[in-house]
gemmi code that builds the backbone of each chain (N, CA, C; Angstrom):
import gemmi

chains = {
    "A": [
        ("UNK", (49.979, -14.586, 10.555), (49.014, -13.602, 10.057), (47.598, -14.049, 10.421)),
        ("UNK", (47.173, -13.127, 11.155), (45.618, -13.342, 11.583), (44.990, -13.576, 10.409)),
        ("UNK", (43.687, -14.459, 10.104), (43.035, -14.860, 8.711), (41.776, -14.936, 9.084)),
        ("UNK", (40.640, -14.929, 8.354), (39.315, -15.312, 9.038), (38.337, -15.212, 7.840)),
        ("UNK", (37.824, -16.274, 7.263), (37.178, -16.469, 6.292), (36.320, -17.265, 6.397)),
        ("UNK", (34.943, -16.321, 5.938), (33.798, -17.216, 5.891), (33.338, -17.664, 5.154)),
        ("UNK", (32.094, -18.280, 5.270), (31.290, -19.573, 4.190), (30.195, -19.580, 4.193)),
        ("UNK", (29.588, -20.194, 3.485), (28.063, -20.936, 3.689), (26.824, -19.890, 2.989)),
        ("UNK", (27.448, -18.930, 2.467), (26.209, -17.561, 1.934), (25.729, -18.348, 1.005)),
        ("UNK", (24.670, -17.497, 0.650), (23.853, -18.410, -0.625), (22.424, -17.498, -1.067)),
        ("UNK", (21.428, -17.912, -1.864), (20.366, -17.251, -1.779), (19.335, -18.415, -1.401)),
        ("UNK", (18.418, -17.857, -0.725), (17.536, -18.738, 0.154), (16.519, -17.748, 0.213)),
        ("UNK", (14.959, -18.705, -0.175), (13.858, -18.537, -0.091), (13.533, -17.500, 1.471)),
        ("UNK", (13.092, -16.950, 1.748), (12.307, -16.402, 3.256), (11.362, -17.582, 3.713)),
        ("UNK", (11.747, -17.490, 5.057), (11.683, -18.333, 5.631), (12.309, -19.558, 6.216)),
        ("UNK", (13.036, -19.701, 5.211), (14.510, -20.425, 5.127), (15.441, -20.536, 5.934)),
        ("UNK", (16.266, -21.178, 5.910), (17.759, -21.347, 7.207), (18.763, -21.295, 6.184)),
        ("UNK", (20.073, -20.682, 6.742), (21.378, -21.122, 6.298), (22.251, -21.076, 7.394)),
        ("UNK", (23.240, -21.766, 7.489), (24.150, -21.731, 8.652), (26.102, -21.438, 8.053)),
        ("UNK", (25.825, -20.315, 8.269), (27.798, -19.548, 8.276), (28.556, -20.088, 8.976)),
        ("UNK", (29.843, -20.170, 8.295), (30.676, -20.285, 9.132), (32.210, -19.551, 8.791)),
        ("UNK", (32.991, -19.290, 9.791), (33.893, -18.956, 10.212), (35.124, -19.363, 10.356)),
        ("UNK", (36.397, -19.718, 9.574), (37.871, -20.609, 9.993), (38.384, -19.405, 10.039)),
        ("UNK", (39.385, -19.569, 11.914), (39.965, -18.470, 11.866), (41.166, -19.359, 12.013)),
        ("UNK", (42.455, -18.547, 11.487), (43.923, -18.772, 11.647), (44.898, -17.938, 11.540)),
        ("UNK", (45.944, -18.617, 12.391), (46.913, -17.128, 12.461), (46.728, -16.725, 14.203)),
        ("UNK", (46.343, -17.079, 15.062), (46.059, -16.480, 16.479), (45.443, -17.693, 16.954)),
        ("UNK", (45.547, -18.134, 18.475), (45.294, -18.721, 19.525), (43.405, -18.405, 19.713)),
        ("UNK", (42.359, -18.987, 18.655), (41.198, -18.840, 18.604), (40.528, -18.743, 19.945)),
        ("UNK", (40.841, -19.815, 21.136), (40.326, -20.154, 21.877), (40.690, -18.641, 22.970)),
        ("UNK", (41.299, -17.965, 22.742), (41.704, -16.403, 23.385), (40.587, -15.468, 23.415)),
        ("UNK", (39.909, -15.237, 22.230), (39.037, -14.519, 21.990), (37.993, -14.415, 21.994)),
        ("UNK", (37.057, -13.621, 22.071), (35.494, -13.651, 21.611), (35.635, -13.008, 20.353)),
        ("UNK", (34.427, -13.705, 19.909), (33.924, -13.183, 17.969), (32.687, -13.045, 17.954)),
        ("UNK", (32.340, -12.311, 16.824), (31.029, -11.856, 17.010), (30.904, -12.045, 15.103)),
        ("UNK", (29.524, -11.728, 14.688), (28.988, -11.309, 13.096), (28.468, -10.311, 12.875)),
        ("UNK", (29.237, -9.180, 11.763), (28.602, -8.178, 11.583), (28.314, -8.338, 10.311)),
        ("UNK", (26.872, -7.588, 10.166), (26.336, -7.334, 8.634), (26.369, -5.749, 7.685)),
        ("UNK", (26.570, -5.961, 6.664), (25.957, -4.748, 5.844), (25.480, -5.278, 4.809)),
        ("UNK", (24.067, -4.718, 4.965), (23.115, -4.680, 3.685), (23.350, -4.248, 2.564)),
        ("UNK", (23.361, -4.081, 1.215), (24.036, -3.695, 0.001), (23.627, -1.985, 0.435)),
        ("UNK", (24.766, -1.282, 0.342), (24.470, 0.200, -0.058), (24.422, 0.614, 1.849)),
        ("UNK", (24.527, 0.283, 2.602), (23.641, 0.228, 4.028), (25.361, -0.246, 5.178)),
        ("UNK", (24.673, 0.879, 6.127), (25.821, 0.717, 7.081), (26.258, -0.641, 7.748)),
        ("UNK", (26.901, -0.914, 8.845), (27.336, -1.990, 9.392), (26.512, -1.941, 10.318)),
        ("UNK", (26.390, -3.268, 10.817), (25.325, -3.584, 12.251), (25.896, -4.973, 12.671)),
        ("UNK", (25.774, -5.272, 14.380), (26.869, -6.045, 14.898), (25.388, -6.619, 14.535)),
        ("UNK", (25.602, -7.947, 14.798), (24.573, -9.492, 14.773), (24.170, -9.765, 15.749)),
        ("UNK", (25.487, -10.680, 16.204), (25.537, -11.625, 17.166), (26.852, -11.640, 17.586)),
        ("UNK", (27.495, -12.274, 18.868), (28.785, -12.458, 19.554), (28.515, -13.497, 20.618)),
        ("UNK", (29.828, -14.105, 20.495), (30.521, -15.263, 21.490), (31.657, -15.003, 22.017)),
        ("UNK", (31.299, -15.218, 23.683), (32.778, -15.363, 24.448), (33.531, -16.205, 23.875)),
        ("UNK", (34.796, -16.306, 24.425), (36.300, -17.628, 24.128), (35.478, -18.721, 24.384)),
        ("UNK", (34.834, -18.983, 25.370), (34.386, -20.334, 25.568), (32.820, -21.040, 24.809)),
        ("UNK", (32.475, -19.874, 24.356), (30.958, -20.242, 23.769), (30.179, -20.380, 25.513)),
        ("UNK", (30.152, -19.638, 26.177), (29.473, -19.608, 27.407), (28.420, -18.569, 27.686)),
        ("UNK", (28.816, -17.136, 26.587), (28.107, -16.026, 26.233), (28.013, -15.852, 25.327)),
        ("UNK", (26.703, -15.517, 25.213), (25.883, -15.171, 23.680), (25.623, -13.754, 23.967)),
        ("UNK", (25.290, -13.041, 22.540), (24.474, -11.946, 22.546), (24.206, -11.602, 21.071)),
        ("UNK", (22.970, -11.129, 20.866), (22.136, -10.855, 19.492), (21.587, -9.886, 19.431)),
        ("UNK", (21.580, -9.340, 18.614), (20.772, -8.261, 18.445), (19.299, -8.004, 18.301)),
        ("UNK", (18.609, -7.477, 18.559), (17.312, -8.025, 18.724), (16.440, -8.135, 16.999)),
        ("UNK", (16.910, -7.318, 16.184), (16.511, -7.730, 15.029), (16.641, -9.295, 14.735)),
        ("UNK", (17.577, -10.224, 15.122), (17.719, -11.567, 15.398), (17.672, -12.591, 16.046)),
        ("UNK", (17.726, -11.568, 17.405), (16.815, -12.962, 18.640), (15.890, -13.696, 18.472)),
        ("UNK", (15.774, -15.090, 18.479), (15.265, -15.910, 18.490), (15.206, -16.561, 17.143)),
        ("UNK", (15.831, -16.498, 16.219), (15.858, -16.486, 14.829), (17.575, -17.198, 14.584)),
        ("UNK", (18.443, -16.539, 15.138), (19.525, -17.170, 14.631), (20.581, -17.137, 16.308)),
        ("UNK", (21.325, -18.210, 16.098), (21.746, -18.442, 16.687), (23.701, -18.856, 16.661)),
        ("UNK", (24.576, -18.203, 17.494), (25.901, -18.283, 17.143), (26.298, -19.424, 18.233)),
        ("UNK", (27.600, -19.953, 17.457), (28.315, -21.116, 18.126), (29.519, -21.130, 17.821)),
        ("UNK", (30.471, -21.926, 18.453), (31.958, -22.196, 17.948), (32.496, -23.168, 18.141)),
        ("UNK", (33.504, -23.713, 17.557), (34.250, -24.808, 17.665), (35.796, -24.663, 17.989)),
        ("UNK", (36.080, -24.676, 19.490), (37.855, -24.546, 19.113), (38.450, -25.170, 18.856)),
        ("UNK", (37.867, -26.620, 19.062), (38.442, -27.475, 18.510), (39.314, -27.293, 16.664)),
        ("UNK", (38.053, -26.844, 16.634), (37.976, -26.829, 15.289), (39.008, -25.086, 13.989)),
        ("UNK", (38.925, -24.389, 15.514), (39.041, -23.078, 15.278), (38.003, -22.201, 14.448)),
        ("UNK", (36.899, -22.998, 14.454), (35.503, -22.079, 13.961), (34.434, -21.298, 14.438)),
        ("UNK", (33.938, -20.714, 14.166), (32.815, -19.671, 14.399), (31.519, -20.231, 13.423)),
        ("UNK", (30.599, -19.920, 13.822), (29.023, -20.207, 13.547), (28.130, -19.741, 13.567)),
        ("UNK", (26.992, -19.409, 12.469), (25.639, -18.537, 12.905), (24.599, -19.520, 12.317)),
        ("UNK", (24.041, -19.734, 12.976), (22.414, -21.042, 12.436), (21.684, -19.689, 11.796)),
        ("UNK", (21.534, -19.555, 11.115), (20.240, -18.151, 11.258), (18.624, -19.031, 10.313)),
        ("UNK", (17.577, -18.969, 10.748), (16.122, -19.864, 10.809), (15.248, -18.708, 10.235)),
        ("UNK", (14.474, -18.591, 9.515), (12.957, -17.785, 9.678), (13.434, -16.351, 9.047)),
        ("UNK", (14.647, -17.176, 8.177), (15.433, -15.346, 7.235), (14.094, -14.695, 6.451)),
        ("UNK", (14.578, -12.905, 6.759), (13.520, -12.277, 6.325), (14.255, -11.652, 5.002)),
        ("UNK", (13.669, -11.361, 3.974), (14.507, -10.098, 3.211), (15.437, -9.267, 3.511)),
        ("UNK", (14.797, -8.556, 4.767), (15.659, -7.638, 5.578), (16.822, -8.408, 5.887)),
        ("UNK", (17.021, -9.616, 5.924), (18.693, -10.230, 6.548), (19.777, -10.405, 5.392)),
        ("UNK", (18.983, -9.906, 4.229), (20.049, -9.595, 2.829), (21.014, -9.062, 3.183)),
        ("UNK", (22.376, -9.407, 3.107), (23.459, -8.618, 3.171), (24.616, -9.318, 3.359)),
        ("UNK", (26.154, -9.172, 3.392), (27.418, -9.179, 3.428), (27.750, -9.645, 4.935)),
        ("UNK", (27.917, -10.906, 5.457), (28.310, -11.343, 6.931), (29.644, -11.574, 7.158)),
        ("UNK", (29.967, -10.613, 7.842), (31.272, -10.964, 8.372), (31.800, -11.356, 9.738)),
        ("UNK", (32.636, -11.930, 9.798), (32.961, -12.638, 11.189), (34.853, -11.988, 11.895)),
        ("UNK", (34.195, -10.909, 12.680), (35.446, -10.314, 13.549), (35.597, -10.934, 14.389)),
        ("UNK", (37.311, -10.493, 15.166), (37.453, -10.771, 16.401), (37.139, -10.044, 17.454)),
        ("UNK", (36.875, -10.371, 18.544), (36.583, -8.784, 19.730), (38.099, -8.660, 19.979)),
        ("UNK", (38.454, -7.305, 20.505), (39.514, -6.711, 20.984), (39.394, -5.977, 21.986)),
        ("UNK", (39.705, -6.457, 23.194), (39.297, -5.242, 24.484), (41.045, -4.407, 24.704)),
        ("UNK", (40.614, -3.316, 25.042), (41.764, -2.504, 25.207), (42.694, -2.891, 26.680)),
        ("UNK", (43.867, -2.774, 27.091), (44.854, -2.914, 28.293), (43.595, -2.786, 29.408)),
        ("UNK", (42.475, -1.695, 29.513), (41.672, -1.769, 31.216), (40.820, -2.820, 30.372)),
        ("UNK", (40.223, -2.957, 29.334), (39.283, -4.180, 29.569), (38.036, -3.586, 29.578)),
        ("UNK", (37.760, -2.246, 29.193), (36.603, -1.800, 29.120), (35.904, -1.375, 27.769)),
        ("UNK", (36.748, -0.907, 27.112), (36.793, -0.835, 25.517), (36.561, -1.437, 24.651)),
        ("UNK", (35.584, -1.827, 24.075), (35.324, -2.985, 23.075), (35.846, -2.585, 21.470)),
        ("UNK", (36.602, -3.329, 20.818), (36.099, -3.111, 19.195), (36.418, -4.456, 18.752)),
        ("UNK", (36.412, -4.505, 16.924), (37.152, -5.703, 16.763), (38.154, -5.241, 15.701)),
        ("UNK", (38.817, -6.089, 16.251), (40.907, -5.621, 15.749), (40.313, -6.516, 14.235)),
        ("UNK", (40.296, -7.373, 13.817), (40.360, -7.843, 12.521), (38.931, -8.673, 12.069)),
        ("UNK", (38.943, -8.140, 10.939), (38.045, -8.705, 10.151), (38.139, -9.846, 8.628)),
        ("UNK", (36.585, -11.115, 8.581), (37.087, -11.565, 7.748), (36.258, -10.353, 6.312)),
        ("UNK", (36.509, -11.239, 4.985), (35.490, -10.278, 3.811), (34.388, -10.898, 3.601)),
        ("UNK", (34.131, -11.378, 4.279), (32.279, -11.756, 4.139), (32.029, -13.208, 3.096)),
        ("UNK", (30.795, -12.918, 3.617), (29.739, -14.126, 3.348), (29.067, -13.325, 2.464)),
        ("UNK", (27.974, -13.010, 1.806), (26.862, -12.912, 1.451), (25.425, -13.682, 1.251)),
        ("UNK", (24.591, -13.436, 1.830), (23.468, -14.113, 2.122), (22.438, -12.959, 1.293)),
        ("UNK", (21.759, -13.694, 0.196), (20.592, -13.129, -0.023), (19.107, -13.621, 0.034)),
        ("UNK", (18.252, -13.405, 0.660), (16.820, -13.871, 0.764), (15.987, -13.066, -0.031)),
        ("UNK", (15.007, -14.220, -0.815), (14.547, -14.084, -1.629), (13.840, -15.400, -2.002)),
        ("UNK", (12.699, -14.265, -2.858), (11.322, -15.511, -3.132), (11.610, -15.530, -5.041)),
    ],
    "B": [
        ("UNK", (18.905, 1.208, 25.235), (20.223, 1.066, 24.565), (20.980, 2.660, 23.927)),
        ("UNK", (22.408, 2.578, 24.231), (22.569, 4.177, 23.816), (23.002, 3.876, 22.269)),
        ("UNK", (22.219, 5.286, 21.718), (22.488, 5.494, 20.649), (23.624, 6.412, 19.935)),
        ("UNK", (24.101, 6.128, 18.796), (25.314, 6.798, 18.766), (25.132, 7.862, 16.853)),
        ("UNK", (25.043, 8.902, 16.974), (24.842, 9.654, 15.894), (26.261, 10.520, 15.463)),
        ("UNK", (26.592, 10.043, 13.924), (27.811, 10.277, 13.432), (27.127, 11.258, 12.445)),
        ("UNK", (27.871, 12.424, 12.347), (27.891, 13.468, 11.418), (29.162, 14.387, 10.520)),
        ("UNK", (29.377, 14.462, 9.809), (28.156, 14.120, 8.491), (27.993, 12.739, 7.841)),
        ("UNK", (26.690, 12.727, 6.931), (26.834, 11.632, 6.641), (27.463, 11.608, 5.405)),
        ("UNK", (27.657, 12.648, 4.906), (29.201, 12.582, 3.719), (29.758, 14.059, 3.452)),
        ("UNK", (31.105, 14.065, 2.969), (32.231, 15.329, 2.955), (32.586, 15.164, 1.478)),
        ("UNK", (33.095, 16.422, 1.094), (33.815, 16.512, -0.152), (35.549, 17.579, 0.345)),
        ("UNK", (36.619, 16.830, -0.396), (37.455, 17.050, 0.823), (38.635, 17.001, -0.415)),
        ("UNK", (39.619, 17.975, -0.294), (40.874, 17.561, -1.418), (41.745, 17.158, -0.472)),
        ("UNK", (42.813, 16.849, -1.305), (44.098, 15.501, -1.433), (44.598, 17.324, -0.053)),
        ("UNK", (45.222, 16.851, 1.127), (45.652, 17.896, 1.818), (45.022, 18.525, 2.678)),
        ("UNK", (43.907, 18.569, 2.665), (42.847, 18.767, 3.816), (42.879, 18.282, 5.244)),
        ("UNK", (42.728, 19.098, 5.586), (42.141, 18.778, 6.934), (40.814, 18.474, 7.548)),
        ("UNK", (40.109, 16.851, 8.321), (38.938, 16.296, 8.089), (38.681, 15.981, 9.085)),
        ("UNK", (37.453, 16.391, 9.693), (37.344, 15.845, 11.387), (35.523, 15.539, 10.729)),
        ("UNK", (35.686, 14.313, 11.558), (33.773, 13.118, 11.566), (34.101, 13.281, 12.925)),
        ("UNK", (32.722, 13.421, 13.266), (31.788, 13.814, 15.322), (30.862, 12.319, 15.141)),
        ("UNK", (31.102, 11.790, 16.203), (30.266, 10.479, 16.757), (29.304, 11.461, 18.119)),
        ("UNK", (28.328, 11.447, 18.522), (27.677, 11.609, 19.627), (27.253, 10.641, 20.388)),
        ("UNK", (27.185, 10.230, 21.462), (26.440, 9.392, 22.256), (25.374, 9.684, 22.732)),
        ("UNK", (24.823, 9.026, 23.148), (23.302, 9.771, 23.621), (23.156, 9.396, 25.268)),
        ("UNK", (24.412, 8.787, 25.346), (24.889, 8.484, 27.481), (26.038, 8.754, 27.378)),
        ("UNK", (26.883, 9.051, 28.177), (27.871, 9.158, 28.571), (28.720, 7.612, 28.786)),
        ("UNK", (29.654, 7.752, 27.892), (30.412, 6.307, 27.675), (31.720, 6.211, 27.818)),
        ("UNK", (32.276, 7.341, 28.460), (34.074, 6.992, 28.794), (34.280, 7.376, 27.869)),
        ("UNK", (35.438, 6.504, 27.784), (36.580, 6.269, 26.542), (35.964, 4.778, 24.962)),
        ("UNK", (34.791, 4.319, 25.837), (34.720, 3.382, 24.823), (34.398, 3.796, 23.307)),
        ("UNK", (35.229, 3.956, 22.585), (34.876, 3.952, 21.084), (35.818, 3.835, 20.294)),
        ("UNK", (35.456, 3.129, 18.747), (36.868, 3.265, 18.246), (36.155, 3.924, 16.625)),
        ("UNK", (36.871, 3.848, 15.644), (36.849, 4.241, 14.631), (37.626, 3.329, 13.855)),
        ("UNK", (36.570, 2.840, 12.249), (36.993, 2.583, 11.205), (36.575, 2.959, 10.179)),
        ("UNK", (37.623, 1.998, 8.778), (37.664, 2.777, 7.834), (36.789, 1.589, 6.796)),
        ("UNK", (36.189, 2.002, 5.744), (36.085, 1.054, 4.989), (35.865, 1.394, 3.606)),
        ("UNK", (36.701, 0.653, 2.481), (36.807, 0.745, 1.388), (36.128, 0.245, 0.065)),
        ("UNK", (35.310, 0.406, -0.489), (34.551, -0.499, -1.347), (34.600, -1.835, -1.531)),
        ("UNK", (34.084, -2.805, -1.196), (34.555, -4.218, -1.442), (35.351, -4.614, -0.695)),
        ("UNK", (35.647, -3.855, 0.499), (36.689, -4.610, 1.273), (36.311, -4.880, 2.744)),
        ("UNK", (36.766, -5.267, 4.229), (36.279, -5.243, 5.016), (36.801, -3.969, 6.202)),
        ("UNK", (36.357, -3.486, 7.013), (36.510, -2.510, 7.676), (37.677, -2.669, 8.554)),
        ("UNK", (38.489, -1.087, 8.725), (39.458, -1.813, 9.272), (39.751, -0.905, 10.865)),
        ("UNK", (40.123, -1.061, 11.430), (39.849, -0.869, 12.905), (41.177, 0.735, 12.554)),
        ("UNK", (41.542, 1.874, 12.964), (41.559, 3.037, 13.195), (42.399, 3.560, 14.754)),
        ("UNK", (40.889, 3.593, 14.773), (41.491, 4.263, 16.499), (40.990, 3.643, 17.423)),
        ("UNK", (40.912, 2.970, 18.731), (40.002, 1.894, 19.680), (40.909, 3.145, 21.170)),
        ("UNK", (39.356, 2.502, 21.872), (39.565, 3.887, 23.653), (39.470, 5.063, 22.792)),
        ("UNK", (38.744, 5.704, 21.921), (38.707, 6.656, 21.323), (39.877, 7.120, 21.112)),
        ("UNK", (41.052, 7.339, 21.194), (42.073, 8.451, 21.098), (43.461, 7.478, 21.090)),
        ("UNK", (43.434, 5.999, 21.123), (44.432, 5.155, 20.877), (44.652, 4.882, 19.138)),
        ("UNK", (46.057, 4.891, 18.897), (45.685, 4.629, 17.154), (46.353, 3.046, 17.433)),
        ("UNK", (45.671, 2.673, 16.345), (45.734, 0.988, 15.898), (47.301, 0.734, 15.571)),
        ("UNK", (48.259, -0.406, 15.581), (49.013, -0.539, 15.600), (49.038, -0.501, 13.545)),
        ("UNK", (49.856, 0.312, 13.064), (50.092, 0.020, 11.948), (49.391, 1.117, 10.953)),
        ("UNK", (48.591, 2.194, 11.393), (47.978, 3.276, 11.016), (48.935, 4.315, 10.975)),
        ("UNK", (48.466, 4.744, 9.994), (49.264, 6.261, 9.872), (49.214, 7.378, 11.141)),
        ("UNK", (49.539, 8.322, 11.242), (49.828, 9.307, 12.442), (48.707, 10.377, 12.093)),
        ("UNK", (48.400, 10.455, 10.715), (47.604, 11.467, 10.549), (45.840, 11.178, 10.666)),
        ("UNK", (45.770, 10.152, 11.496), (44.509, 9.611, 11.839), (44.822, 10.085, 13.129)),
        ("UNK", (43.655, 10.752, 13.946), (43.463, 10.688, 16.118), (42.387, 10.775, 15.612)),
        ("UNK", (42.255, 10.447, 17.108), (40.554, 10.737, 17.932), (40.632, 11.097, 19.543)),
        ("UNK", (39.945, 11.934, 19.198), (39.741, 12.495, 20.817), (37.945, 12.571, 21.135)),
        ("UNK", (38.052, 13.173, 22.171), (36.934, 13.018, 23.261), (36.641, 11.750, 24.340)),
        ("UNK", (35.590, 12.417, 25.132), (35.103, 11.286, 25.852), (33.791, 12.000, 26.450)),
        ("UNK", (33.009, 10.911, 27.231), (31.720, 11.082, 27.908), (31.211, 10.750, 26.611)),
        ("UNK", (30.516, 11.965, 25.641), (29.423, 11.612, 24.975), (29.946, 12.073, 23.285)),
        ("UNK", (30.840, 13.085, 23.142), (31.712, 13.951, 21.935), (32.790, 13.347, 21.884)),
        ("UNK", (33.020, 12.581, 20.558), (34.053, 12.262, 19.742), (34.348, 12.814, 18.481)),
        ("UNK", (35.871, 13.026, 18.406), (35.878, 13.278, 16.853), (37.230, 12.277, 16.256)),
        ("UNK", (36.650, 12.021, 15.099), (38.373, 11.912, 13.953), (38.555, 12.411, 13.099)),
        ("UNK", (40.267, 12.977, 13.457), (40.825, 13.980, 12.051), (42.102, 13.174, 11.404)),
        ("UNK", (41.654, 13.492, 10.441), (42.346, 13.338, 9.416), (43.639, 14.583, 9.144)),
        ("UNK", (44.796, 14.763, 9.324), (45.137, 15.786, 9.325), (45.750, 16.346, 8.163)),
        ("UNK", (46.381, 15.822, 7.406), (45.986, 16.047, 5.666), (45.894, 15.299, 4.671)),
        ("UNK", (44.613, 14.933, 4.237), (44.112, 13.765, 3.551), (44.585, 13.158, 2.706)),
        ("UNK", (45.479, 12.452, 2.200), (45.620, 11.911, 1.421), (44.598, 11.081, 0.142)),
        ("UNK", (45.398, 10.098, -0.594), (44.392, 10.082, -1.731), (44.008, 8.512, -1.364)),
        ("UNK", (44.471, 7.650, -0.363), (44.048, 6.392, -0.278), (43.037, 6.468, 1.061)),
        ("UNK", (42.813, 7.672, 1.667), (42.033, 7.759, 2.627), (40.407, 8.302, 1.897)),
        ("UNK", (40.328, 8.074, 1.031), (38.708, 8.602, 0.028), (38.259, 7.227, 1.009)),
        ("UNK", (37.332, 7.097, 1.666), (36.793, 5.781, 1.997), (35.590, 6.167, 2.982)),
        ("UNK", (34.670, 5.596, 3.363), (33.493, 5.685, 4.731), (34.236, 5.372, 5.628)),
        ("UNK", (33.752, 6.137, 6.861), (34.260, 6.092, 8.180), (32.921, 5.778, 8.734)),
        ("UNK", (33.277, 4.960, 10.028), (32.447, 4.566, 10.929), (32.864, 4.597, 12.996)),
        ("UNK", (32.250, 5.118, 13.527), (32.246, 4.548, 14.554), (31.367, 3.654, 15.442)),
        ("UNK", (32.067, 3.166, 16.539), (31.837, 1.870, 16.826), (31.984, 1.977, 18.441)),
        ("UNK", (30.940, 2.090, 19.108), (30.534, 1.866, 20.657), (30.161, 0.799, 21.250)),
        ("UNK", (30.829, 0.357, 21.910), (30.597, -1.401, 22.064), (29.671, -2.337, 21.565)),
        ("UNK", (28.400, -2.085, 20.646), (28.040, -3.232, 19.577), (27.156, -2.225, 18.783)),
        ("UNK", (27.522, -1.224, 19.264), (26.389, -0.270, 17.848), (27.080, 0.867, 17.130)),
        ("UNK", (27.072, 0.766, 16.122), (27.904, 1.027, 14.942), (27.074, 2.356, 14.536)),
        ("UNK", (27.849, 3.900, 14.447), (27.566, 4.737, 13.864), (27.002, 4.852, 12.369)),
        ("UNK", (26.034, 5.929, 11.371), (25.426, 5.690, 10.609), (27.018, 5.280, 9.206)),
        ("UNK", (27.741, 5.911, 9.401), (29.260, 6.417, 8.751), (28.930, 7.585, 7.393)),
        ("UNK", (30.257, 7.688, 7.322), (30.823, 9.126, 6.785), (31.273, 8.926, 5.545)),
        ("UNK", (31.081, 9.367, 4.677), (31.728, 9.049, 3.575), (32.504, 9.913, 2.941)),
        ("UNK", (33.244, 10.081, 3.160), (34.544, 11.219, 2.190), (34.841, 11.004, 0.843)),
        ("UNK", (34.577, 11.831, 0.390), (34.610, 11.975, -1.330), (35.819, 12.818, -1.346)),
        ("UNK", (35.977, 13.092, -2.815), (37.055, 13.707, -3.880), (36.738, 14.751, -4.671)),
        ("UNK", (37.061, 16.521, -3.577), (36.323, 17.222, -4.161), (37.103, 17.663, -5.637)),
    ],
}
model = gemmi.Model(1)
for chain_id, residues in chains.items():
    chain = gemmi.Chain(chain_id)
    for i, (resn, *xyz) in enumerate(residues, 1):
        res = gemmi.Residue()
        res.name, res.seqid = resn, gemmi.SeqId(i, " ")
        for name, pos in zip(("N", "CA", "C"), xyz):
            atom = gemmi.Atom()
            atom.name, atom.element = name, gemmi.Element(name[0])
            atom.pos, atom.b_iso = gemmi.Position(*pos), 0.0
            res.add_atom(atom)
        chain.add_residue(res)
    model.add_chain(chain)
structure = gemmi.Structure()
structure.add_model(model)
structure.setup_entities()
């Protein structure tokens, strides 16, 4: 059974750092790319950030570029977000999917999800 | 970056209904899109992916069709564990979602 549960939420001052993380189990980690999606309390979903299988590709969203940063461990079978310089606005519910590309390979979604983190910033 | 506009942003709908949510693109995108569901407190769960493929383990009365820029998902008679927000999902940008109520 695919599993994927995260960690590390907390409430933290603005300005602040916290760093998430991700144990996935149940599936061959090192197969996939993963990414972090958020929802803000009351507020739709929005992708984050994502990592290839190898941690060789990044991508962020620009509300977070340069601010937080994703990593992984296969060793380890983990996933990672550093996130630095949290604003209010980064209040919300983090979750850590898998990517799923369809048979051509052009199709993106993610097949499973974990139930979140929560991160709140605040003074 | 293309943008993707889901309408409505909520329905009132009885147990038996028939329920179709429209994703728009604002480029022309193939087949890439999928659709999920999500339940209060829980995490979202993947639907339909290539727009019009259903997820392994979903009911039958979930599709999606279209392509280029018009998508839809129907629901074809609603049941009572399907009350939940719908969302779609274009390779990293996530529709506003739908929320189906209990008329």
């Amino acid at each position: 059974e695919v599993q994927l549960v995260e960690s590390g939420g907390g409430v933290v001052r603005p300005g602040g750092s916290l760093r998430l993380s991700c144990a996935a189990s149940g599936f061959t980690f090192d197969d996939y790319g993963m990414s972090w999606v958020r929802q803000a309390p009351g507020k739709g979903l929005e992708w984050v950030s994502g990592i290839n299988w190898n941690g060789g590709s990044t991508g962020y969203a620009d509300s977070v570029k340069g601010r937080f940063t994703i990593s992984r461990d296969n060793a380890k079978n983990s996933l990672y977000l550093q996130m630095n310089s949290l604003r209010a606005e980064d209040t919300a519910l983090y979750h850590c999917a898998r990517d799923y590309y369809d048979s051509s390979g052009t199709s993106h979604q993610f097949d499973y999800w974990g139930q979140g983190t929560l991160v709140t910033v605040s003074s | 970056a293309i943008q993707m506009t889901q309408s409505p942003s909520s329905l009132s709908a009885s147990v038996g209904d028939r329920v179709t949510i429209t994703c728009r693109a604002s480029q022309g995108i193939r087949n890439d899109l999928g659709w999920y569901q999500q339940k209060p407190g829980k995490a979202p769960k993947l639907l339909i992916y290539a727009a019009s493929s259903l997820q392994s383990g979903v009911p039958s009365r979930f599709s999606g069709s279209g392509s280029g820029t018009d998508f839809t998902l129907t629901i074809s008679s609603l049941q009572p564990e399907d009350f939940a927000t719908y969302y779609c999902l274009q390779g990293w940008t996530f529709g506003q979602g739908t929320k189906v109520e209990i008329k």
